[in-house]
C-alpha positions as CSV (number, residue, x, y, z in Angstrom):
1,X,148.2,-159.3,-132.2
2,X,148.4,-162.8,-130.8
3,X,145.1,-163.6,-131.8
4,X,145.6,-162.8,-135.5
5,X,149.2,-164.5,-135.7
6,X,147.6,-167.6,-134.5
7,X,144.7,-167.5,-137.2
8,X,147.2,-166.5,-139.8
9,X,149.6,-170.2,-138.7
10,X,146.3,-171.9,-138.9
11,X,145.1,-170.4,-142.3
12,X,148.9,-171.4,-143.5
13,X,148.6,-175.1,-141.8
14,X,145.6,-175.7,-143.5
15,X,146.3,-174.5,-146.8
16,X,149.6,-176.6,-147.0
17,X,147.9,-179.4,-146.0
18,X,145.1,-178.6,-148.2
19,X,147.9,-178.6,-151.5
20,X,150.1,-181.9,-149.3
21,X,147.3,-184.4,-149.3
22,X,146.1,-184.9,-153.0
23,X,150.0,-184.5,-153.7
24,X,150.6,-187.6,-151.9
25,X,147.7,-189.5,-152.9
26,X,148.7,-188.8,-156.3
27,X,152.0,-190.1,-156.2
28,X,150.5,-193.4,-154.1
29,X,148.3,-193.5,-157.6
30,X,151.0,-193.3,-160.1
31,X,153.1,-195.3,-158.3
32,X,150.9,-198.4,-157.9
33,X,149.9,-197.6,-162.0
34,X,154.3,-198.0,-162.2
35,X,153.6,-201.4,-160.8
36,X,150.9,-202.0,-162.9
37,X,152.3,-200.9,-166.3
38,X,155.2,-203.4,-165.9
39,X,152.2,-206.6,-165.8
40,X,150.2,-204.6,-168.6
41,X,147.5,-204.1,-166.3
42,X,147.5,-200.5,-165.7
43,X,144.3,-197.8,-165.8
44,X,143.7,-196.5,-169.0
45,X,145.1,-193.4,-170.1
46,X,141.4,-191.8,-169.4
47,X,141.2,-193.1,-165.9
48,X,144.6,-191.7,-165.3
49,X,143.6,-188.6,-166.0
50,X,140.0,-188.2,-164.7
51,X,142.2,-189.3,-161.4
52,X,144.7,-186.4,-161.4
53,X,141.7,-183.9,-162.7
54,X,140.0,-184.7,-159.3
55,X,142.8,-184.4,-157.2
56,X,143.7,-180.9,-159.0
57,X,140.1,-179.7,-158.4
58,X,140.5,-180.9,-154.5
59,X,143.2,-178.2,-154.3
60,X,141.1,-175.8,-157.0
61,X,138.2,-175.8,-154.7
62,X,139.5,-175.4,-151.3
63,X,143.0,-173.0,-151.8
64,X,142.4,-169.6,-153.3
65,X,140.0,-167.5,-155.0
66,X,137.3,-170.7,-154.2
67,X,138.2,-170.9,-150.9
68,X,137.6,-167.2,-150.2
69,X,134.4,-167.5,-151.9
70,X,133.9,-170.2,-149.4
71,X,134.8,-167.9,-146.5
72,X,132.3,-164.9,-147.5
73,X,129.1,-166.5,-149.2
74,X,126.8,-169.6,-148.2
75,X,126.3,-170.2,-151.8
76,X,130.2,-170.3,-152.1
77,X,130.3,-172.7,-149.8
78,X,127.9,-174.8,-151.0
79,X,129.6,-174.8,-154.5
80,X,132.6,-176.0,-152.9
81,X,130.8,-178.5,-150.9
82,X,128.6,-180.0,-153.4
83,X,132.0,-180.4,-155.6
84,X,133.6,-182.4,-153.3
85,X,130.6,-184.8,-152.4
86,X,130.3,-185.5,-155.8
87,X,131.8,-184.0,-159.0
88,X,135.7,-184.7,-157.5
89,X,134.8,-187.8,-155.9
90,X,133.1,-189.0,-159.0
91,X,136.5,-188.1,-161.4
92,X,138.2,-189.9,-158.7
93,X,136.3,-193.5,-158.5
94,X,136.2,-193.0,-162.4
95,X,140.5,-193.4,-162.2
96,X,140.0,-196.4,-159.8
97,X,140.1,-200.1,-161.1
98,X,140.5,-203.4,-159.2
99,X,144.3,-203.6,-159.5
100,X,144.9,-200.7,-158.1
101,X,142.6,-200.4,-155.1
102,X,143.7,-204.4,-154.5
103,X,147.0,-203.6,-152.2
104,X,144.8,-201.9,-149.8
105,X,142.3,-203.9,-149.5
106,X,144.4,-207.0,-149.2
107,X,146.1,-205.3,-145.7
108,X,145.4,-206.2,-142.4
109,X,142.5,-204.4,-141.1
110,X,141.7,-203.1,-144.5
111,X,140.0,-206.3,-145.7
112,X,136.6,-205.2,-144.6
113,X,136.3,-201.8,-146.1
114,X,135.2,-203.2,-149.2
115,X,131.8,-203.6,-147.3
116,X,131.6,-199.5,-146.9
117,X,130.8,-199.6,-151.0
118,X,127.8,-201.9,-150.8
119,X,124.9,-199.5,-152.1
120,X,122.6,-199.2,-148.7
121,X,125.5,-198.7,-146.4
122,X,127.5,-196.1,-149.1
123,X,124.4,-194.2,-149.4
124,X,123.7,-193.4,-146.0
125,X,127.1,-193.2,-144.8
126,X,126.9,-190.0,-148.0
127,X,123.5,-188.8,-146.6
128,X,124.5,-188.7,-143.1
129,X,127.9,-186.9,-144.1
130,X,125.7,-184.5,-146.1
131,X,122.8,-183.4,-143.5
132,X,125.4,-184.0,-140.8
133,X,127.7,-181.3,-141.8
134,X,125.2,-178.6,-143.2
135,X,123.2,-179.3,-139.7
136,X,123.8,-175.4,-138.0
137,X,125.8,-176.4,-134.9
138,X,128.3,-178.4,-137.5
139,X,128.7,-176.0,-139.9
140,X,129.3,-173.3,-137.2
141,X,131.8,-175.5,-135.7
142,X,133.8,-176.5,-139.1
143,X,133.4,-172.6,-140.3
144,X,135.6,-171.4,-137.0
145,X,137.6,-174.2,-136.4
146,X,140.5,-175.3,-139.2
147,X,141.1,-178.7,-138.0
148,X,137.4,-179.4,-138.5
149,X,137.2,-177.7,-141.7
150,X,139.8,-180.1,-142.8
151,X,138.2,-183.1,-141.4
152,X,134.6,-182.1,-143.3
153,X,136.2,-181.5,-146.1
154,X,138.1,-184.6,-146.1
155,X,135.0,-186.4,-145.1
156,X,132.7,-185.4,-148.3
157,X,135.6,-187.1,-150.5
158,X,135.5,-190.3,-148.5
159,X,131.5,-190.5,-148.7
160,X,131.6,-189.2,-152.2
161,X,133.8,-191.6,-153.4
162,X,132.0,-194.5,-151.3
163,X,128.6,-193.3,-153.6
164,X,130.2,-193.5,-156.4
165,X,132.2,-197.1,-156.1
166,X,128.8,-198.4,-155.0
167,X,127.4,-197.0,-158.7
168,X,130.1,-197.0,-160.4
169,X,133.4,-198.8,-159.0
170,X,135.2,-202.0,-160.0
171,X,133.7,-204.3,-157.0
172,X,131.4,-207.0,-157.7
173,X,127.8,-205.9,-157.0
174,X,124.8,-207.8,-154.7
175,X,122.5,-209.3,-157.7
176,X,119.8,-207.5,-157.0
177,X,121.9,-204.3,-157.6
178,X,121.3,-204.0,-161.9
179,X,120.8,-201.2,-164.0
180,X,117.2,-200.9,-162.9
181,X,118.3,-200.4,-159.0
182,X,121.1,-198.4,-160.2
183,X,118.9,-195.9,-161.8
184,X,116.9,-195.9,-158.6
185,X,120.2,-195.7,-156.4
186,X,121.1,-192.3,-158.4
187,X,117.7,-191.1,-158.7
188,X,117.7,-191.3,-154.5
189,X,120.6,-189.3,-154.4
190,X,119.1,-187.0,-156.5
191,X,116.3,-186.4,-154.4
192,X,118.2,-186.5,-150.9
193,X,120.2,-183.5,-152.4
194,X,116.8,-182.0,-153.3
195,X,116.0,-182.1,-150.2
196,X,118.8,-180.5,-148.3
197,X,118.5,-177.9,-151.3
198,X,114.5,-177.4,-150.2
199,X,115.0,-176.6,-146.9
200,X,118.0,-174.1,-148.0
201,X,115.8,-172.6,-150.4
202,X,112.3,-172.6,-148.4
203,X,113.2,-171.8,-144.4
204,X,112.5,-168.5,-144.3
205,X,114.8,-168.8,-141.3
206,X,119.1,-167.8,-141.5
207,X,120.6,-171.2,-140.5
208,X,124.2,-170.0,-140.7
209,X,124.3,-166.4,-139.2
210,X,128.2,-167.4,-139.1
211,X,128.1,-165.2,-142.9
212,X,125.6,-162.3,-141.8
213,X,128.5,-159.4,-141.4
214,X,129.9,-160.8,-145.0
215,X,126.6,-161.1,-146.3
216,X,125.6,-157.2,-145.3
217,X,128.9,-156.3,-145.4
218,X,128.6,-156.8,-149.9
219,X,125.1,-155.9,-149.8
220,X,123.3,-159.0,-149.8
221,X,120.7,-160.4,-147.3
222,X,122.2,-163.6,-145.2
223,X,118.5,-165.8,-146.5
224,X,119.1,-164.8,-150.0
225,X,122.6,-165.9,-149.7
226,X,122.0,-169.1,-147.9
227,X,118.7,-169.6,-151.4
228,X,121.2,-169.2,-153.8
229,X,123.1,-171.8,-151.8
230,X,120.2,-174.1,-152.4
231,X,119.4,-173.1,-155.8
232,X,123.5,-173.9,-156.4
233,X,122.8,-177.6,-154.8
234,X,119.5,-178.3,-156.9
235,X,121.2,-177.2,-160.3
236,X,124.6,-178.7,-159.9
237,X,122.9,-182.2,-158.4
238,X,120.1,-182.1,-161.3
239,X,122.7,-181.4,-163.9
240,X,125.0,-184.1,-162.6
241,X,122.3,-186.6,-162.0
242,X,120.7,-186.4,-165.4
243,X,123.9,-187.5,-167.1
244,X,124.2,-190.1,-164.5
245,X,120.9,-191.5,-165.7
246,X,121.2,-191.2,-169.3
247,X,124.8,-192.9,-169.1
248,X,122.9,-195.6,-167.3
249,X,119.8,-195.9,-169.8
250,X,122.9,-196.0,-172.8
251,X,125.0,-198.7,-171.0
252,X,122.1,-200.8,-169.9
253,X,121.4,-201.5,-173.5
254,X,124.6,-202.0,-174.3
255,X,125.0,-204.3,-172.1
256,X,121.7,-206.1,-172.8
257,X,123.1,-206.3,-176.1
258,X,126.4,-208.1,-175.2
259,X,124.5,-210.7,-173.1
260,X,122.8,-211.7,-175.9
261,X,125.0,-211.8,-178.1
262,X,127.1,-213.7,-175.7
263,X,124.0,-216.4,-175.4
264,X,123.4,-216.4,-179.1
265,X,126.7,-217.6,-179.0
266,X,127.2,-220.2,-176.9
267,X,123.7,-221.8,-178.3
268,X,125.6,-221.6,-181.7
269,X,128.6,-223.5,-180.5
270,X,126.7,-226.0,-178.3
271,X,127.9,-224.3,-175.0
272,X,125.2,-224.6,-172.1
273,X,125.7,-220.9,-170.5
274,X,123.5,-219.6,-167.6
275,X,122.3,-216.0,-168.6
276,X,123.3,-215.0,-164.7
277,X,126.6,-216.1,-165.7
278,X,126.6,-213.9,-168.9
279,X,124.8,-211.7,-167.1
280,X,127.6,-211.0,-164.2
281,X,130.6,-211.2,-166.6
282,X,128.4,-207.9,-168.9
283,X,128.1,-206.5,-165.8
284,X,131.7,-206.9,-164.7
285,X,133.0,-205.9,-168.0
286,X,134.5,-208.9,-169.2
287,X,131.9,-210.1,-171.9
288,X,135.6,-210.3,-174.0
289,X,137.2,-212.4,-171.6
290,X,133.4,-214.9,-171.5
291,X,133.5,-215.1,-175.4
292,X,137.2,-216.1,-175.6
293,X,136.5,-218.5,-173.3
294,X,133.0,-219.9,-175.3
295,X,135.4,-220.1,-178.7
296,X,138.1,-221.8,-176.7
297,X,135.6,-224.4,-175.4
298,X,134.1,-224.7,-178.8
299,X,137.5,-225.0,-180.5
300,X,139.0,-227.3,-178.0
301,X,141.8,-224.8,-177.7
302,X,142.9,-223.1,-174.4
303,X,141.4,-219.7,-173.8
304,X,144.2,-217.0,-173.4
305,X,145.5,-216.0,-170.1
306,X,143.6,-212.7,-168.7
């Protein structure tokens, strides 16, 4: 009887803690957007919401019905996994901008984090997370021990949303990081998922006998259970990853369009601009802010405060 009280606390702890934490990142969020409203400065009404959407699907994925999925079925698992290494952290980074990450990294001891998000470190920092935790002795450990769970779990946001500010965040980027070597960049995650999702797939050997008595116990074998875990990894990553790429492919000509047009301009107003210059501001988006500059330049007029 002690034995199942003490499971039951530590399903309870968990859960709570599971519903606690987004709650009180969210209100961290919406608080520093309060700041930022009052300067005009705020996220946009999109990145508000593609913020709160991931933190929702944080507590959709791991309380409930999903998370009891979780418990029974290596495929569940994986769904809930994948999720969180990439689909919530990506809705999360998309509701991130410069002002409002700037508090934290302006703190003592914080300064340095901004590092974590240059591409080569983010991406291995993800892929070690990744094969780390779906290594046998790791998942055993995380799949009968709470506190672990909790620390995996919270551990596949953290990478996630490192990937994803290295792709997609608000941080100035090395220079040789441009659309080509982002489209590489994605394409590597791509394949480093395909990869875990091979060896899931392909074994022939049960890696997690943790879900054998589930498994048998609703009539499925435990290596068809732990395919369809790998077969869930290859389509959600393939899906996920081809919209990636064609978002790329769509914004790299836009861009290659507003440098241009941004050079064509400053040659028609007698403006000597460097197309790295252009380039960076496109990059940065703030090609606006560049060509109010140019016609304040040209017009002998200051250029309005940013």
């Amino acid at each position: 009887m002690s034995l199942d009280l003490t499971w039951d606390l530590s399903f309870e702890w968990s859960t709570i803690t599971s519903i606690t934490l987004p709650i009180l990142i969210g209100v961290a969020y919406f608080y520093r957007v309060g700041q930022l409203r009052e300067r005009g400065r705020q996220p946009s009404l999109w990145r508000q919401t593609s913020f709160t959407v991931g933190l929702a699907a944080i507590v959709l994925v791991t309380v409930g019905p999903m998370d009891d999925l979780a418990d029974n079925f290596v495929f569940g698992h994986m769904i809930q996994h994948t999720m969180l290494l990439e689909e919530i952290s990506l809705l999360l980074v998309l509701g991130l901008t410069g002002p409002v990450l700037g508090p934290i990294l302006t703190k003592p001891g914080f300064k340095h984090l901004r590092g974590l998000t240059h591409p080569v470190i983010a991406f291995a920092i993800w892929a070690v997370v990744m094969f780390g935790w779906h290594a046998p002795p790791a998942y055993q450990l995380a799949a009968e021990n709470e506190v672990v769970h909790l620390f995996e779990h919270a551990s596949f946001v953290a990478a996630g949303t490192l990937m994803w500010l290295a792709l997609l965040g608000p941080f100035p980027k090395p220079e040789w990081f441009g659309n080509g070597a982002k489209a590489v960049y994605a394409a590597a995650v791509h394949f480093t998922s395909m990869g875990l999702a091979n060896i899931m797939m392909w074994s022939g050997t049960v890696l997690y006998p943790f879900y054998s008595a589930s498994d048998e116990a609703h009539g499925l074998s435990p290596i068809t259970d732990q395919s369809l875990a790998g077969v869930v990894l290859m389509i959600q990553s393939a899906v996920l990853m081809f919209a990636i790429l064609s978002w790329l492919v769509l914004r790299w000509a836009r861009q290659d369009t507003e440098r241009q047009e941004l050079l064509d301009l400053a040659i028609e107003r007698g403006i000597d601009l460097d197309e790295r210059r252009a380039g960076r501001a496109v990059n940065a988006g703030r090609a606006g802010e560049l060509r109010e500059r140019l016609l304040a330049s040209a017009d002998g007029r200051k250029p309005k405060p940013s």
